[in-house]
C-alpha positions as CSV (number, residue, x, y, z in Angstrom):
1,X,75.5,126.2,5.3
2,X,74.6,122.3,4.9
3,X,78.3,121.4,5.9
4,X,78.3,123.2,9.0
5,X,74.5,122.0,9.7
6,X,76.0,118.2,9.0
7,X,79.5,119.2,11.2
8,X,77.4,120.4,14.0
9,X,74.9,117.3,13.5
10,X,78.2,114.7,13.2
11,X,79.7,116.6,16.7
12,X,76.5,116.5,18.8
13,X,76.3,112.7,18.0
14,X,79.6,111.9,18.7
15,X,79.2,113.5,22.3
16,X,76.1,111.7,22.8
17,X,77.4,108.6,22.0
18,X,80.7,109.1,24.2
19,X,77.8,110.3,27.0
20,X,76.5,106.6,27.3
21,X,79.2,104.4,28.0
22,X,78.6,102.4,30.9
23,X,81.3,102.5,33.8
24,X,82.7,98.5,34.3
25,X,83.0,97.6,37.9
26,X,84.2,94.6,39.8
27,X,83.2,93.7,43.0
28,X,85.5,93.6,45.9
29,X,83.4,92.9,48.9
30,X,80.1,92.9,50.9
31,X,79.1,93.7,54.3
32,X,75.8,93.5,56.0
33,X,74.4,96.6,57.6
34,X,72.4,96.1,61.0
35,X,70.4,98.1,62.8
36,X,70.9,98.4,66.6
37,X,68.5,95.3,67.4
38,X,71.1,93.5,65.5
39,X,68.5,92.9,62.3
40,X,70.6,92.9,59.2
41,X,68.8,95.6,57.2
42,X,70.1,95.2,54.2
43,X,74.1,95.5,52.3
44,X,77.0,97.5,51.1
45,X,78.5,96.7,48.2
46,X,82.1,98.0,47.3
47,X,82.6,97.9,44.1
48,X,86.1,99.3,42.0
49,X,86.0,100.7,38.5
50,X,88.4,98.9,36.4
51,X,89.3,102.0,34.1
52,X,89.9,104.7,36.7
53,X,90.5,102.6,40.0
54,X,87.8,104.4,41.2
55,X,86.1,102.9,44.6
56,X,81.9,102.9,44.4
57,X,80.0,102.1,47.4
58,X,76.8,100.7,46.6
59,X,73.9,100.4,49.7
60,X,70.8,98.2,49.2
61,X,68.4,98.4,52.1
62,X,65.4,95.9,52.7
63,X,62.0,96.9,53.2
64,X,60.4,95.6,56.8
65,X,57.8,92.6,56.8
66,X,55.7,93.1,59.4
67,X,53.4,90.5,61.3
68,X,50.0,90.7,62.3
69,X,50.5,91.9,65.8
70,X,52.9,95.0,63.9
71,X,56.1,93.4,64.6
72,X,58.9,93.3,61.7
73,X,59.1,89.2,61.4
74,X,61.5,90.0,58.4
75,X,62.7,91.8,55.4
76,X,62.2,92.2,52.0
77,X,64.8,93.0,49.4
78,X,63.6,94.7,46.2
79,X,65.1,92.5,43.0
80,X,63.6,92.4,39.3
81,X,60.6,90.6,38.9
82,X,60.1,90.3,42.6
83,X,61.3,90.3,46.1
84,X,64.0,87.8,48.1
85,X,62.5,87.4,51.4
86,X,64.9,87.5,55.0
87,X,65.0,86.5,58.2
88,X,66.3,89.3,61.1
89,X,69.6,87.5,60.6
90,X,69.8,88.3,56.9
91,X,69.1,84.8,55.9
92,X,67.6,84.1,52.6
93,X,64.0,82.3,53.7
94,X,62.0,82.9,50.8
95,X,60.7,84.6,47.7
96,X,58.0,86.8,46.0
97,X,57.3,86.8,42.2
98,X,55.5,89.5,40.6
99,X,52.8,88.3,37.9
100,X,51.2,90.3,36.0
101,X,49.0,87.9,34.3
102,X,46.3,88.0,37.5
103,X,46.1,91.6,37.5
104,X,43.4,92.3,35.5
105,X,41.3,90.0,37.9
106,X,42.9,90.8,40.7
107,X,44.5,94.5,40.4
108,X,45.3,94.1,44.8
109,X,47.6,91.4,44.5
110,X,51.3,91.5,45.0
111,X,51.6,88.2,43.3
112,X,53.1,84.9,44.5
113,X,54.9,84.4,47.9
114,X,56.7,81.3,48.6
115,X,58.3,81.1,52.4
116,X,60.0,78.1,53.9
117,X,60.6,78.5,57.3
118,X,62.9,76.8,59.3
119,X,63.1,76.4,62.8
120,X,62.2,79.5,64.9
121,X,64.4,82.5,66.1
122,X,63.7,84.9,68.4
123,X,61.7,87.7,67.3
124,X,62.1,91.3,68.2
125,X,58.8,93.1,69.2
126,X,59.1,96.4,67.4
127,X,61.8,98.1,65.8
128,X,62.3,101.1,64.4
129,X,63.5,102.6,60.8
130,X,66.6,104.4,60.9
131,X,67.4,107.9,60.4
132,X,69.6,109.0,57.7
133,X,72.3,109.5,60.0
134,X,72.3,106.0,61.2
135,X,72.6,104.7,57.7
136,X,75.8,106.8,57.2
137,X,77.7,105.6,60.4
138,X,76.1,102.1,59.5
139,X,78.0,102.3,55.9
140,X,80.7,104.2,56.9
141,X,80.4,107.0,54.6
142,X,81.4,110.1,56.4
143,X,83.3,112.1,53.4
């Protein structure tokens, strides 16, 4: 009885174990997705597993930044520890850590922002999210 309680202990391990591995990809290219103002909205990553050969398709989408008159003036992509800050064009215009430390002070904040602006491009008034479908035609995901 204790050998097949330490078999069955030794198998269910083992198939754990061989549960977690972790799939290594390689990237093979990027492409922006835009809406149909033309704001990049955020990427596609396509990405190949180097075991199987197996293609991955990866989307990231950015959150809207909106002004105070309720026009999107940007986008926000989600990273650790923060958010990258774009432009309509996709450009990379600044960046928002998140600390923790000034929490307990101030439990509102969503921490430091640090934008430099360069010269300014034309603004859409107000755009709209997409639908679901959208996003698919967008990334080119039909199957």
């Amino acid at each position: 009885m204790n050998r097949l309680i330490r078999t069955t202990t030794i198998a269910v391990l083992g198939l754990a174990a061989g549960a977690c591995t972790v799939m290594e990809t390689k990237p093979v290219a990027r492409e922006d997705l835009k809406n149909m103002q033309g704001h990049v909205i955020g990427y596609k990553d396509l990405m190949v597993d180097s075991r199987s050969g197996e293609e991955l398709a990866q989307l990231t989408l950015f959150v809207p930044r909106l002004g105070e008159g309720g026009e999107i003036i940007g986008y926000e992509e989600r990273v650790r520890g923060g958010t990258v800050l774009r432009e309509l064009n996709g450009k990379r215009i600044g960046v928002r850590w998140l600390d923790v430390r000034s929490r307990g002070t101030n439990p509102q904040s969503k921490g430091l922002l640090i934008m430099v602006r360069g010269k300014e491009s034309k603004h859409a008034p107000l755009a709209q999210a997409p639908s679901i479908e959208e996003l698919i035609q967008l990334a080119r995901l039909e199957n």
